[in-house]
DRENRO-816551 format. One record per residue: x, y, z of N, C-alpha, C in turn; residue in one letter. Coordinates in steps of 0.001 Angstrom, whole numbers, plus 524288, in hexadecimal, padded with zeros to 5 digits. Atoms other than C-alpha are relative to their C-alpha. Layout:
BEGIN
XYZXYZXYZa...
This chain:
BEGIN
7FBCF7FD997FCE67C187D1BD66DA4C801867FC7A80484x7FEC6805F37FBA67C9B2D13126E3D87FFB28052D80573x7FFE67FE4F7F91E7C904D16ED6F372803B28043880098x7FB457FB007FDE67D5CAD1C686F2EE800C8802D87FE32x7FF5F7F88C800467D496D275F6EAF07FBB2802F18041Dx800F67FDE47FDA77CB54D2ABD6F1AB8008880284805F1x7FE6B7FE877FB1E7D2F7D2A8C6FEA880417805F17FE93x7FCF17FC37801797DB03D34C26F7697FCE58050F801EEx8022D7FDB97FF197D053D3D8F6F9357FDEB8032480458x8013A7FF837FCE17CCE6D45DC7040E7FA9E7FDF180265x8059A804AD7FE3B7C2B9D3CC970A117FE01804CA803FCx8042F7FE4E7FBB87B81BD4476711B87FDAF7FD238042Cx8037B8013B7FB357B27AD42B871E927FA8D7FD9D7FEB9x8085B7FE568006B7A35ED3E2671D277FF2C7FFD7804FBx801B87FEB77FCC57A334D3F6D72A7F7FE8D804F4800BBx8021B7FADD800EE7A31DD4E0572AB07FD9D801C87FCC5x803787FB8080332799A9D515E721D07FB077FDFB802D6x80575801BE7FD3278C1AD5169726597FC258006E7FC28x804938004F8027777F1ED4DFA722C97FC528033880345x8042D7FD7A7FC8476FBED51A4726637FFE98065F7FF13x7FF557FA638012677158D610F720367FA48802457FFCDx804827FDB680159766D3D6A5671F4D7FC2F7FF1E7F9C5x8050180172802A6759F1D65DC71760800DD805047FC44x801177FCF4801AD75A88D6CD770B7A7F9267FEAC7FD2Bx8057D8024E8030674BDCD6E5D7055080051801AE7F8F1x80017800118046374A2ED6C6F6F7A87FC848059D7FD9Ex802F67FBBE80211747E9D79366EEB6800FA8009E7F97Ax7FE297FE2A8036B747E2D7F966E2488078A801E87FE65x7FAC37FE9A800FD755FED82066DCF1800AB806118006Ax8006A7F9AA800D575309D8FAD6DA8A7FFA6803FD806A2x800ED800D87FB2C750DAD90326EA34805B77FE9880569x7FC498029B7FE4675E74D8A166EE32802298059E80191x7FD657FD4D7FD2C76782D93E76F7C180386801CB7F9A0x7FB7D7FDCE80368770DED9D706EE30804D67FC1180007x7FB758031C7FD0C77CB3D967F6F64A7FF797F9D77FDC7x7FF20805A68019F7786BD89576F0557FFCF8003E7F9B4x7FFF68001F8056577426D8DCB6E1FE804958038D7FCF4x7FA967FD698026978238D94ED6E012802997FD067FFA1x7FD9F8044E7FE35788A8D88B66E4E37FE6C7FBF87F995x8028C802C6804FB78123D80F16DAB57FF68803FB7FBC0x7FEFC7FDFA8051E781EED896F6CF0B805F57FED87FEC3x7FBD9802F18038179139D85E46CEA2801647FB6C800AAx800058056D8028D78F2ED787C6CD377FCDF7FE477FAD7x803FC8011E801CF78608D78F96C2CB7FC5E8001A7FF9Dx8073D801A480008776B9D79C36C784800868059D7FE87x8047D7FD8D7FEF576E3BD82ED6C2897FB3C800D480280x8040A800C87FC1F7666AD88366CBDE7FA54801837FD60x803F67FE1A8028D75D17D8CB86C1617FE2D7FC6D7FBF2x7FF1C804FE8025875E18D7FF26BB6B7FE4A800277FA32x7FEF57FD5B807B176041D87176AD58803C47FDE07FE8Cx7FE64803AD8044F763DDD7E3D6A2F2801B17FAAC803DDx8006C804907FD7876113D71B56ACDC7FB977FCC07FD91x805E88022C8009C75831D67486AC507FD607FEA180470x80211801787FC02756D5D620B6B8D4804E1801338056Bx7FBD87FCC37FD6675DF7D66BD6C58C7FF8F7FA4280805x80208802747F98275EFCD5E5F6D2FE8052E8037680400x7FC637FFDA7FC1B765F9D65226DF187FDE57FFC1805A6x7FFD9801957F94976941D60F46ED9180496803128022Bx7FD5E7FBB57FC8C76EA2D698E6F8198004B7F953805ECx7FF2E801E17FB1F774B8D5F61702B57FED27F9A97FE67x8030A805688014D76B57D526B703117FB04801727FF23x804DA7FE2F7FFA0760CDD5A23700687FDC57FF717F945x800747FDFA804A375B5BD59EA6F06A7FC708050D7FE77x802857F9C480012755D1D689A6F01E7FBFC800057F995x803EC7FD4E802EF74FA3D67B36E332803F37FCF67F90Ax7FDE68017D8057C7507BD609D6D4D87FBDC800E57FE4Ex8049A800328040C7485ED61076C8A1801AB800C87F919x7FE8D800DE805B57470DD60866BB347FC598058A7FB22x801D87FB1D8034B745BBD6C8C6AF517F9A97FC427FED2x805BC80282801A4736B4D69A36AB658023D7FE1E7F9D9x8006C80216805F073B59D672669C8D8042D7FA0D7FEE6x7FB80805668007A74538D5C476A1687FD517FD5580418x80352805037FD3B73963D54566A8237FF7A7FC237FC83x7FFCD805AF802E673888D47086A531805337FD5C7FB7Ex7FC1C8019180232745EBD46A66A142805AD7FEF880254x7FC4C801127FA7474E69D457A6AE237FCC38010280331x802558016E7FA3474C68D43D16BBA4805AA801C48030Cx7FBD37FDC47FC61754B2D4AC66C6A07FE7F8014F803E6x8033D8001E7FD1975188D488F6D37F803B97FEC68056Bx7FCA8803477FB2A756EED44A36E1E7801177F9FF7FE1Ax7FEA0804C98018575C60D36B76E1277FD377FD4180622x802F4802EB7FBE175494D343E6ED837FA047FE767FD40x804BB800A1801AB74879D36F26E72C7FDD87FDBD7FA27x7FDF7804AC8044374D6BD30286DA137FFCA7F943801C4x800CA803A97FEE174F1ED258A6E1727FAA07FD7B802CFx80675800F27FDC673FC8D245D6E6BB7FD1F801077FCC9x80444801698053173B9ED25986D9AC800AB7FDCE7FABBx7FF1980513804F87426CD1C966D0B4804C07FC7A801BFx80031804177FD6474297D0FDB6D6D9807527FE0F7FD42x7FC5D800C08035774D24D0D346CB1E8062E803498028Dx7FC277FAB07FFC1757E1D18826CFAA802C37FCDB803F8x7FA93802347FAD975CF3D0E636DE08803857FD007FB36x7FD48803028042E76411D06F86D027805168030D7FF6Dx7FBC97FDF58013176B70D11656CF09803058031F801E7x7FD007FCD97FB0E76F0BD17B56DB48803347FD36802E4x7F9A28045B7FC4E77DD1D12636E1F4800B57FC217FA61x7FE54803368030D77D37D0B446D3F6805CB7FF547FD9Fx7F95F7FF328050778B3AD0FD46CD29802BE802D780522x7FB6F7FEEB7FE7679043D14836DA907FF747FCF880555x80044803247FAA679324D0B696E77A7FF84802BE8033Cx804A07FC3F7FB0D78BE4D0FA66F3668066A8014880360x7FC0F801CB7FCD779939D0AAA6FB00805A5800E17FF69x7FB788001D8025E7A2EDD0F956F1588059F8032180463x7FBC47FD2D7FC237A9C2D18FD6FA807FB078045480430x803AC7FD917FBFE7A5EDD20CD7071D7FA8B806307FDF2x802857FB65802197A040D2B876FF3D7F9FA7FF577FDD3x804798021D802CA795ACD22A76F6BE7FCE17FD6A80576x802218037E7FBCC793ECD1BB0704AE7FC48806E5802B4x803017FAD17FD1E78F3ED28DC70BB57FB62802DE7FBB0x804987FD1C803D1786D7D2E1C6FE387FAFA7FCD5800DCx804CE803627FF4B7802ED21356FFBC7FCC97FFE9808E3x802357FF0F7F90677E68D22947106B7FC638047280022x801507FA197FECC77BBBD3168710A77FDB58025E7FCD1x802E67FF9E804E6772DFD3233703637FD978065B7FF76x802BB7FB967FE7076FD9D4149701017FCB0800B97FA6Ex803107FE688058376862D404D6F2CD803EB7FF2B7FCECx7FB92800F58039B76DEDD43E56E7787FACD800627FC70x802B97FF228044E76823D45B56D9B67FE7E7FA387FBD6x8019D806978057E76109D3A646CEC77FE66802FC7FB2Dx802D97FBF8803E6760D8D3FB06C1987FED77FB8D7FB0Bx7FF18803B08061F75C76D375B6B49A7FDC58035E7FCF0x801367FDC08056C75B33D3B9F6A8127FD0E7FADE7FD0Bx80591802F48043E74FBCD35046A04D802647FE1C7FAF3x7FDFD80308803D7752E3D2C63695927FEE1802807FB52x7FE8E7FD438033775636D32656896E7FECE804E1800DAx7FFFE7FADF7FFED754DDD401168F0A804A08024A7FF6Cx7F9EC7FD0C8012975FB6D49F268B387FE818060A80263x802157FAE37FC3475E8BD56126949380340803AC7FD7Ax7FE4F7FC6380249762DBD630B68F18802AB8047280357x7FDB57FC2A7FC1B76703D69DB69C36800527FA42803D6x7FBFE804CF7FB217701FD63A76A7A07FAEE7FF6E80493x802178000D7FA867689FD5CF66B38E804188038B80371x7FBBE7FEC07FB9376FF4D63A26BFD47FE7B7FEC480547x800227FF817FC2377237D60FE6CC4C803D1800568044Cx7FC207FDBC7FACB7768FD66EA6DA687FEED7FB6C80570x7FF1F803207F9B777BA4D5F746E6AC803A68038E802A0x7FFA97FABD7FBA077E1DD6B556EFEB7FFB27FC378061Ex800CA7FEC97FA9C782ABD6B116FD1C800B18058980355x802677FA377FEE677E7DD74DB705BD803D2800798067Cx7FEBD7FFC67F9C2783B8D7135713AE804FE7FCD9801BDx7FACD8028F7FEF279333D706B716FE7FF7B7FAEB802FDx7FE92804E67FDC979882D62F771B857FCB17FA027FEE9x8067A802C88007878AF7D5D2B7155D803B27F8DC7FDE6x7FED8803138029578F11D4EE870F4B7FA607FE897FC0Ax802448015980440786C3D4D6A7024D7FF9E7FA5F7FE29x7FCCC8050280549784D9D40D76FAD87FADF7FF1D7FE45x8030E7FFE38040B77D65D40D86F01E7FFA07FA927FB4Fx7FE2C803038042077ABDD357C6E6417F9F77FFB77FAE7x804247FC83806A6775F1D3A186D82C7FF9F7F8A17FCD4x800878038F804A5770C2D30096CCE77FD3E8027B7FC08x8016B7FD408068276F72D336D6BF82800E87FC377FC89x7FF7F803118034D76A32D2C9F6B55B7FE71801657FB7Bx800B57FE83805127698BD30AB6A7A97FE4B7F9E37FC9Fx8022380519801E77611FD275D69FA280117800777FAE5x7FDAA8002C8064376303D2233691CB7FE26803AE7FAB1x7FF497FC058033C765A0D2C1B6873480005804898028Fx801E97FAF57FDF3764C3D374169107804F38034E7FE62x7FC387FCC17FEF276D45D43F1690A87FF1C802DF804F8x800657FC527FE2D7705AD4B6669B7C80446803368030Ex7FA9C7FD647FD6C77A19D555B6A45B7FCA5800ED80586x7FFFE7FDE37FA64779E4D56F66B29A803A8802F18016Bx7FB2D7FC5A7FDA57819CD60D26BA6A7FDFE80035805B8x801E88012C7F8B678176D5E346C8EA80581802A080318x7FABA7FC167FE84788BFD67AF6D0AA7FE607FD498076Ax7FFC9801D37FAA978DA3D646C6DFB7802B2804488022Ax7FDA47FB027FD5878FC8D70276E9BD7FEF180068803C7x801988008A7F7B578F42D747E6F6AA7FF3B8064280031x800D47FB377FD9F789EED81D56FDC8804EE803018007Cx7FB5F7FCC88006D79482D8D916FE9D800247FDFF8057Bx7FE8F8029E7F90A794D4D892F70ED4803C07FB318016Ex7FE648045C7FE04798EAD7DAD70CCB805C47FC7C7FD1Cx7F9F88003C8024B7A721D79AE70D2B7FEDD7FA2C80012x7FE63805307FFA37A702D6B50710C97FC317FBDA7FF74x80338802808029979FE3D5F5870B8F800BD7FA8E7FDF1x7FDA1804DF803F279F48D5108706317FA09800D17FC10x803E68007780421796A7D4F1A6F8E9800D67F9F97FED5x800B18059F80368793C5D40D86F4EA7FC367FFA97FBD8x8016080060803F378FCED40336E7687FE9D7F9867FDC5x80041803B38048378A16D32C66E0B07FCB68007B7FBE0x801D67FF668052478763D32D06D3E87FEB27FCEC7FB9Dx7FFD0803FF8019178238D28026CC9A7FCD3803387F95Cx802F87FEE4805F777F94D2AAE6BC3E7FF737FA707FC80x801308034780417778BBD224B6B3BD7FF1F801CC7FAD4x802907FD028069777ABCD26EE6A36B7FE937FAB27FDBCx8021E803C08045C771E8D1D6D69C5A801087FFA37FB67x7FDB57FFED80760773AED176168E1B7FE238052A7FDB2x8011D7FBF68027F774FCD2235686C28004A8060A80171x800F97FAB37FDE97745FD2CE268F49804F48043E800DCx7FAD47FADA800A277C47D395A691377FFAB8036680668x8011D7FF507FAED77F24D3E4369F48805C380485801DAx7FD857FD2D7FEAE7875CD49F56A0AF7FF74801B38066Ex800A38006B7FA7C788F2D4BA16B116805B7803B38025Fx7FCB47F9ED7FDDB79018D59E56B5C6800497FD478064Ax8015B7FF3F7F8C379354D59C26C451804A88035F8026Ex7FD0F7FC097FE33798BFD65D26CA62801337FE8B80740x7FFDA7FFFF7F96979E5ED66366D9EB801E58076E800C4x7FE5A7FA827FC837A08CD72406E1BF801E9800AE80534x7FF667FFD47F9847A643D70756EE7A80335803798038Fx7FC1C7FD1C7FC1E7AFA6D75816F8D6803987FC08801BBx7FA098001D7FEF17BC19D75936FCC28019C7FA13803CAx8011E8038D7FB457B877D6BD27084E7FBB97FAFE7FD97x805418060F8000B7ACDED627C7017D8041B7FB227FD92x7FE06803BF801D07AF63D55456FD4F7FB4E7FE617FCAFx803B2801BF8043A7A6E0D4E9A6F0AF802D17FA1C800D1x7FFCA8075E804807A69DD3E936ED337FB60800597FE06x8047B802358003F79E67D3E2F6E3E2800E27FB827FAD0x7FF5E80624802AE79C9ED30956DDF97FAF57FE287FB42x80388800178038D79766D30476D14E801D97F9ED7FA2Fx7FF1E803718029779471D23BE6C7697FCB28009F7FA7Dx803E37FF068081778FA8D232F6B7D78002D7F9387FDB0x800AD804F2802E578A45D17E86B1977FF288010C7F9CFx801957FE5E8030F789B0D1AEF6A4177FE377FB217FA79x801198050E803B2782AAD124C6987B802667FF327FACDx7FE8980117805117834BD0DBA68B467FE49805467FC29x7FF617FCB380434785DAD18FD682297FDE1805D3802FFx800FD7FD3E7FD62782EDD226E68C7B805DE8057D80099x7FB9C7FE1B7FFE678D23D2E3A691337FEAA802D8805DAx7FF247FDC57FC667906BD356069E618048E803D480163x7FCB07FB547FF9A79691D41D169F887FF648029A806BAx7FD117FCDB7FCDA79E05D46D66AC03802778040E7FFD7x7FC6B7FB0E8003E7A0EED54706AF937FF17801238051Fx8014B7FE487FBAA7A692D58126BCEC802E08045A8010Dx7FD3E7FC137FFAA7A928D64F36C1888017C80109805DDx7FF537FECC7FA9B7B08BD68386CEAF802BB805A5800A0x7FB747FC127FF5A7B6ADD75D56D0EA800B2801F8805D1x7FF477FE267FCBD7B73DD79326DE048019E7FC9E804D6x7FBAC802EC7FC717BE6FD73B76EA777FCF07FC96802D6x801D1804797FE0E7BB74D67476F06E803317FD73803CAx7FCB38028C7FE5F7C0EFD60EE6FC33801867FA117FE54x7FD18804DD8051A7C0DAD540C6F5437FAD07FDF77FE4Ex803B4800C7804897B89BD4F6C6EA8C802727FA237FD82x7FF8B8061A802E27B96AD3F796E61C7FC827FFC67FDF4x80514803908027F7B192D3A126DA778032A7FCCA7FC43x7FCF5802FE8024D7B4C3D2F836D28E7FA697FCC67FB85x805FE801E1801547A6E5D2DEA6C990801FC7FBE27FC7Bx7FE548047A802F57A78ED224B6C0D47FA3F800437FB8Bx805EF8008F8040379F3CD20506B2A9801717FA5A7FEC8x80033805368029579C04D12586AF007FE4F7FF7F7F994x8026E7FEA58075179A27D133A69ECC7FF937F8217FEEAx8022D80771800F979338D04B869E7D7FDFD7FF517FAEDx802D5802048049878D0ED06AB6911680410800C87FB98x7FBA37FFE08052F792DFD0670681AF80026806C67FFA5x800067FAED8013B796A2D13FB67F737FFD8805CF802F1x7FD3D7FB397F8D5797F8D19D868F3E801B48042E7FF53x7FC7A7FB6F8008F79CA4D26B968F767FF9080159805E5x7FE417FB267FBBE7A1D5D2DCB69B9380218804157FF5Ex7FAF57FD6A7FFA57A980D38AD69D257FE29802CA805B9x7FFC97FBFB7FE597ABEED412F6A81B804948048580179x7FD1C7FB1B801267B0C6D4E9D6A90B8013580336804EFx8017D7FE7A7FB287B5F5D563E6B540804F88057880014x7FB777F9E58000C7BBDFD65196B75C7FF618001580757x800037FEF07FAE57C0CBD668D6C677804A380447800ACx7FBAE7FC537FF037C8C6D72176CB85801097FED980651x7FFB2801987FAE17CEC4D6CF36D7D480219803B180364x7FF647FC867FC0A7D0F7D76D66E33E800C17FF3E80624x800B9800BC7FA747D478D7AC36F0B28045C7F9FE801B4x7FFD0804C6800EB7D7DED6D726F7467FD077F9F27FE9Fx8038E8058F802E97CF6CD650C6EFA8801027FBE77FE40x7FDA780217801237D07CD58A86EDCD7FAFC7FB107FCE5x80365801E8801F97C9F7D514D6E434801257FB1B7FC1Ax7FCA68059C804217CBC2D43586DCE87FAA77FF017FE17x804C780206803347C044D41C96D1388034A7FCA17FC49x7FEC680308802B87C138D37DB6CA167FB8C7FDB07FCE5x802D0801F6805157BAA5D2FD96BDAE7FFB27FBB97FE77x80107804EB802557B63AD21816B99E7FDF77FE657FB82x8036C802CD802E77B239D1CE26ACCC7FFB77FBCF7FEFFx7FE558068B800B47AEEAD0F296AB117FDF17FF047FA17x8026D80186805697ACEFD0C1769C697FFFC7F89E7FEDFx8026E805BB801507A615CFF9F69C7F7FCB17FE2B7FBAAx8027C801128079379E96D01DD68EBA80284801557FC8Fx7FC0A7FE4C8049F7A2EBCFFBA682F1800798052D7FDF3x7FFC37FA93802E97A752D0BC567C9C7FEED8023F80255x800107FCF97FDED7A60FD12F1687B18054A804928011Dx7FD777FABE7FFB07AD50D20ED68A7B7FF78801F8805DBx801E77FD887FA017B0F8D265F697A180476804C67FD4Fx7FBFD7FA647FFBA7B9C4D34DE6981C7FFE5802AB8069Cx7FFC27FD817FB747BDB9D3B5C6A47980533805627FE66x7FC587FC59803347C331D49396A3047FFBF8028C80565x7FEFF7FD037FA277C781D51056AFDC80244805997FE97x7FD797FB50800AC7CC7DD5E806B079800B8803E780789x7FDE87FDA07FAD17D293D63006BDCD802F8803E9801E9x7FD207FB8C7FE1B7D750D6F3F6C49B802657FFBC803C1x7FF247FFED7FA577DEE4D6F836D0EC8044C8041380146x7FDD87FCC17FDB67E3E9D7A396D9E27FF437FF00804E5x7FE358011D7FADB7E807D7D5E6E630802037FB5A80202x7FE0B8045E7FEE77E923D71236ECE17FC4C7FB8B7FFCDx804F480325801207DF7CD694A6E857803657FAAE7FC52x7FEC280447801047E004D5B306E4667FC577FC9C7FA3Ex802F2801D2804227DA0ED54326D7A27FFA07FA4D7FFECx7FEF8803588031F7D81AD455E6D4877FC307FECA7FC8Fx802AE8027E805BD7D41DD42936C652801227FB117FF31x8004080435800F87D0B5D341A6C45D7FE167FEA07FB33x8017780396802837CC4AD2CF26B7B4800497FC2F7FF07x7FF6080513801EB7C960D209F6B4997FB927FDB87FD63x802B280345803C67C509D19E36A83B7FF547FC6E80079x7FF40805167FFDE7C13BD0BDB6A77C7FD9E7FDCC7FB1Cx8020E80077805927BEABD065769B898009B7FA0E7FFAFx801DD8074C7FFFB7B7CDCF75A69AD77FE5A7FF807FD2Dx8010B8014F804EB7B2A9CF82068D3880174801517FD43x7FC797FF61804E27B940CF7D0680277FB5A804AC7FDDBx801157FB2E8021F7B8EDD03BF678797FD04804D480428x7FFA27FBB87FD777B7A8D0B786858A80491804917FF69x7FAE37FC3B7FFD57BF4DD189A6861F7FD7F8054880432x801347FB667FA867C18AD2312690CF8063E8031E8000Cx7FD657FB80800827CA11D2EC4693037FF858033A804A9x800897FD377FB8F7CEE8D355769F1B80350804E87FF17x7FD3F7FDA7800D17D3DAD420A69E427FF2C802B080679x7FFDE7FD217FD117D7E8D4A606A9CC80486806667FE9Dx7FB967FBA9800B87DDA2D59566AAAF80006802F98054Dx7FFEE7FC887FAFB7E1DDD5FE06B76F80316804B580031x7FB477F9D67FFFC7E808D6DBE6B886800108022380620x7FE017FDA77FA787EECBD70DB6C5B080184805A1800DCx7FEFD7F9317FF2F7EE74D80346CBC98035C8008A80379x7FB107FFE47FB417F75AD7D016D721802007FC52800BFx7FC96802667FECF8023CD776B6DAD47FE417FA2B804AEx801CA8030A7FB6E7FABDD717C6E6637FC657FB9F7FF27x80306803248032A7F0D1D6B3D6DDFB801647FB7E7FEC1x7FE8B803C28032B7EFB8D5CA06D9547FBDF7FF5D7FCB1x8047580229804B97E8ACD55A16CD31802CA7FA1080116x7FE6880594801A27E9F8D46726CD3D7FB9A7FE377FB26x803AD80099803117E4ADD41FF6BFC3801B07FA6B7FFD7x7FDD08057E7FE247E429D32376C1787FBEA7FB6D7FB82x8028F801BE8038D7DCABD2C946B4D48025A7FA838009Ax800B8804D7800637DA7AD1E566B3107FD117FDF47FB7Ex8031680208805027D744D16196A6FB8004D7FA118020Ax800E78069C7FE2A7D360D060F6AA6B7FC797FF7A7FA92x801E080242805437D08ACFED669CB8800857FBF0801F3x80194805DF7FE6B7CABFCF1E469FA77FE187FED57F9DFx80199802A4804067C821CEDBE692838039A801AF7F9BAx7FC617FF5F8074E7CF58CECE56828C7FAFC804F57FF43x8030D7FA4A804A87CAC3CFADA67B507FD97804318048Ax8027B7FBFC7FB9E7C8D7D02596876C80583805617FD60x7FB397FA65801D17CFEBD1173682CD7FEA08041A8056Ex800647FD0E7FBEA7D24BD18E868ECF804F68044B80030x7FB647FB89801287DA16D259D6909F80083804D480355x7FF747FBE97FB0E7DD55D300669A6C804C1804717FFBAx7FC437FB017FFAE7E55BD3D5A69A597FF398043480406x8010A7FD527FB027E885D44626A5E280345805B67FFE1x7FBD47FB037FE9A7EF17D535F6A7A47FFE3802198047Fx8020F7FBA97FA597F185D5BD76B3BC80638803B57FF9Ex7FD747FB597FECB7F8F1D67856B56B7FFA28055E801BDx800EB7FC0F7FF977FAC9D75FB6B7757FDD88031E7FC73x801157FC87806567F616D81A96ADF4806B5801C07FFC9x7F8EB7FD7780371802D0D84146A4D38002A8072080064x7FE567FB877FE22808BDD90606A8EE7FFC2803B97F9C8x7FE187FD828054780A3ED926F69B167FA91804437FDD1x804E27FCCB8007B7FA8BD948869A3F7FD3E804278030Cx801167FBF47FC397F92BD9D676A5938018C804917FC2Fx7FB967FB06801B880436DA68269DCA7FC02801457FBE2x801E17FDF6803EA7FCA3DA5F6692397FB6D803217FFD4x804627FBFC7FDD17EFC7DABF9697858010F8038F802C9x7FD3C7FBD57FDA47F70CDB4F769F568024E8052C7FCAEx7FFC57FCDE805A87FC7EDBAF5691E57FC87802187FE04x804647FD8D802067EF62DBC8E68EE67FDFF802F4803E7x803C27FCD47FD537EB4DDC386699317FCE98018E80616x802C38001D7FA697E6BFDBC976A4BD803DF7FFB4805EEx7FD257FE657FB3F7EB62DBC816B1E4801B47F98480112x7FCEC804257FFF77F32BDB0436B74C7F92E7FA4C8027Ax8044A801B67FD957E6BFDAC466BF797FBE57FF037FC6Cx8049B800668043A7DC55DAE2B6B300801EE7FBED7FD11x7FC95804ED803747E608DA4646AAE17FD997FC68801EAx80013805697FE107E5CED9A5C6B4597F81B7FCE97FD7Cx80681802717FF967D5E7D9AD96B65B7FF987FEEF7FA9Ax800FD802318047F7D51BD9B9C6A747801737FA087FDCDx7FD18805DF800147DD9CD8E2D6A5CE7FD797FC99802BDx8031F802947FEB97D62DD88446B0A37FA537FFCC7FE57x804F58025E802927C819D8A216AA278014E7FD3E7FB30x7FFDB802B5803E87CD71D85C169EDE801717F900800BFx800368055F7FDBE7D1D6D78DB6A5627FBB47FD9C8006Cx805938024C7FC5C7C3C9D77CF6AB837FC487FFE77FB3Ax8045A7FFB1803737BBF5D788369D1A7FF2D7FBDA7FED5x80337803FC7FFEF7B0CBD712F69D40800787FD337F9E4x7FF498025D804B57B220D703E68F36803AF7FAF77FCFEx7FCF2805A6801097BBAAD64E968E9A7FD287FB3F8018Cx803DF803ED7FEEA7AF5AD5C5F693087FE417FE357FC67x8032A8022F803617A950D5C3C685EC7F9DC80159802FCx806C47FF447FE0479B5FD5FB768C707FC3D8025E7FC15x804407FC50804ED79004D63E6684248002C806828027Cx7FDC87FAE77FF68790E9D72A66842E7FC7580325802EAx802E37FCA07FCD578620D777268D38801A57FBDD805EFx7FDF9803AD7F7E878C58D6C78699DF804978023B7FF1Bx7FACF7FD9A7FDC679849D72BB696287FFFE80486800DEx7FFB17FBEF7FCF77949AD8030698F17FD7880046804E5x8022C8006D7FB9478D33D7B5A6A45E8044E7FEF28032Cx7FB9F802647FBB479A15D75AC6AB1B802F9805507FEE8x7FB8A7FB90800267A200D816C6A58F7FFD7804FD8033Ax803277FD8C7FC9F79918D88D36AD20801687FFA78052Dx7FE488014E7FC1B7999ED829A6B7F6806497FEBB8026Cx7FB727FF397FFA77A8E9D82476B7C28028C8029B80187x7FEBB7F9167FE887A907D90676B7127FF608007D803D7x8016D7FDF67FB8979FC1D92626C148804587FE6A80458x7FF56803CE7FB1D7A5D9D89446CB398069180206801C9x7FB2B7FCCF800917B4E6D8EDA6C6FE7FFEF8069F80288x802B17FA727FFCE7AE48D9D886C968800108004A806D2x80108800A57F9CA7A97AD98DB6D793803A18000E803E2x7FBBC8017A7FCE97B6BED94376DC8580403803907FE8Fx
């Protein structure tokens, strides 16, 4: 992402937010305040960590409490990334590796103001049968967060994460710094959920990078539904081996005056590699959207595919959908289709005939916009997001 979109953006203060918050002490999940485990149920966590394998959450800079199901020992590891890093000497290789410390003021302050953050690997040829999850909760308005996660899925592994980001019902205003560094090894399979929840007033960067290998794949799914004073990401996957796969997938309903510019990188640098980026956007009131993609395609018999769809509820509303294809090399196939509009008056009428009221139409038309099912997901992550869709739609 160049500088100046991001000047587009409502740039936040980091002067006003503060650090130094109240010490939370590490507990059982089952133990956590109502007010924080309502918050975190619509992003995703189970607080009963039914049908999980392993669970890590942090309230602030604090990590309150991770661990692993007893029948999925010795087959991941999920842990602070402080205390990751003081016990495998190997892990400074790959921390600030795929994202610059210096890149912009945001990566500069995650790296100054260091509050944790999660390390998860998956064991070499393990294939896990329930999602890791994890929560990054803030608890205390005006707090500034910054978190930087590493995940490394080792060769032949399978697995799904769902990492949800939220804040206390108190708390209106906020910055979150997210880094996110993924490593999918040859072969491996790395499905990676990540829900937000914020307010009307927070601001999110979070800056996430994918290295992915030879014959490996990495699946993106991001979900945003609720109002954000402004929200920039711009994650990038590197597909370095023969047979790369990326995709990622993203449902946002933009609200209020929110203003939000996500955006998408794939770099297909192995042969026969595959990137996809698929968006699906809502916007009302007076809320603002920018949808970015961009393919790059440096090895023959690469191919990639951007699709975007935005549906506008008000007049006041924008969508900018701004796809990009860059072919640096003979036999690169790249391709992009973009829509945005209103719901056709025509389909309101027709559910109205049947029955419903002008208001039940609409909502029916908009979930149908928002189905997860145009992801392709295996069929127990897609009732996990559909889930969480609902819920999060339900809340607001």
């Amino acid at each position: 992402m160049n500088v100046s979109q991001e000047d587009k953006v409502p740039a936040p203060n980091i002067r006003e937010f503060i650090r130094g918050v109240k010490r939370w002490t590490p507990c059982p999940l089952t133990s956590l305040p109502s007010d924080v485990t309502e918050r975190s149920l619509q992003v995703g966590v189970r607080l009963d960590e039914e049908n999980r394998s392993g669970t890590y959450f942090q309230i602030d800079d604090v990590p309150i409490f991770h661990g692993i199901k007893r029948i999925f020992g010795g087959k991941l590891e999920i842990i602070g990334m402080r205390q990751a890093l003081q016990r495998h000497e190997w892990l400074k290789d790959y921390f600030w590796r795929l994202t610059d410390r210096g890149a912009d003021e945001f990566t500069e302050l995650a790296d100054k103001d260091w509050d944790d953050g999660y390390f998860v690997r998956i064991l070499e040829g393990q294939k896990l049968t329930f999602p890791l999850q994890a929560c990054l909760f803030i608890s205390t308005d005006k707090f500034n967060q910054n978190v930087h996660n590493v995940i490394v899925a080792e060769s032949g592994s399978d697995a799904q994460i769902i990492t949800g980001c939220t804040i206390h019902p108190s708390v209106s205003r906020g910055l979150h710094v997210g880094i996110t560094e993924i490593y999918v090894k040859r072969g491996a399979k790395l499905t990676f959920t990540m829900v937000h929840n914020w307010a009307s007033e927070f601001d999110a960067r979070p800056r996430t990078a994918i290295l992915v290998e030879e014959g490996a794949t990495f699946v993106s799914n991001y979900v945003c539904l609720s109002p954000v004073r402004s929200l920039q990401m711009y994650p990038v996957a590197y597909c370095i081996g023969e047979g790369a796969k990326a995709r990622f997938n993203s449902i946002l309903y933009v609200r209020d005056g929110s203003y939000i510019d996500v955006g998408t990188k794939i770099v297909l640098d192995g042969k026969g590699s595959r990137g996809e980026i698929v968006s699906r956007a809502i916007a009302t009131d007076s809320a603002q959207a920018y949808l970015r993609g961009l393919l790059v395609g440096r090895s023959d018999d690469s191919k990639g595919h951007i699709e975007c769809r935005g549906l506008l509820l008000s007049d006041r509303a924008s969508i900018h959908a701004i796809p990009r294809l860059d072919a640096e090399v003979r036999g690169v196939e790249l391709t992009h289709e973009a829509a945005i509009g209103k719901i056709a008056k025509e389909q309101i009428e027709y559910l109205m005939a049947r029955g419903f009221s002008e208001e039940e139409a609409e909502a029916l038309l908009v979930r149908g916009f928002m189905d997860v099912s145009i992801f392709g997901l295996p069929a127990t992550l897609n009732e996990e997001i559909r889930r969480i869709v609902e819920s999060a739609s339900r809340a607001h």
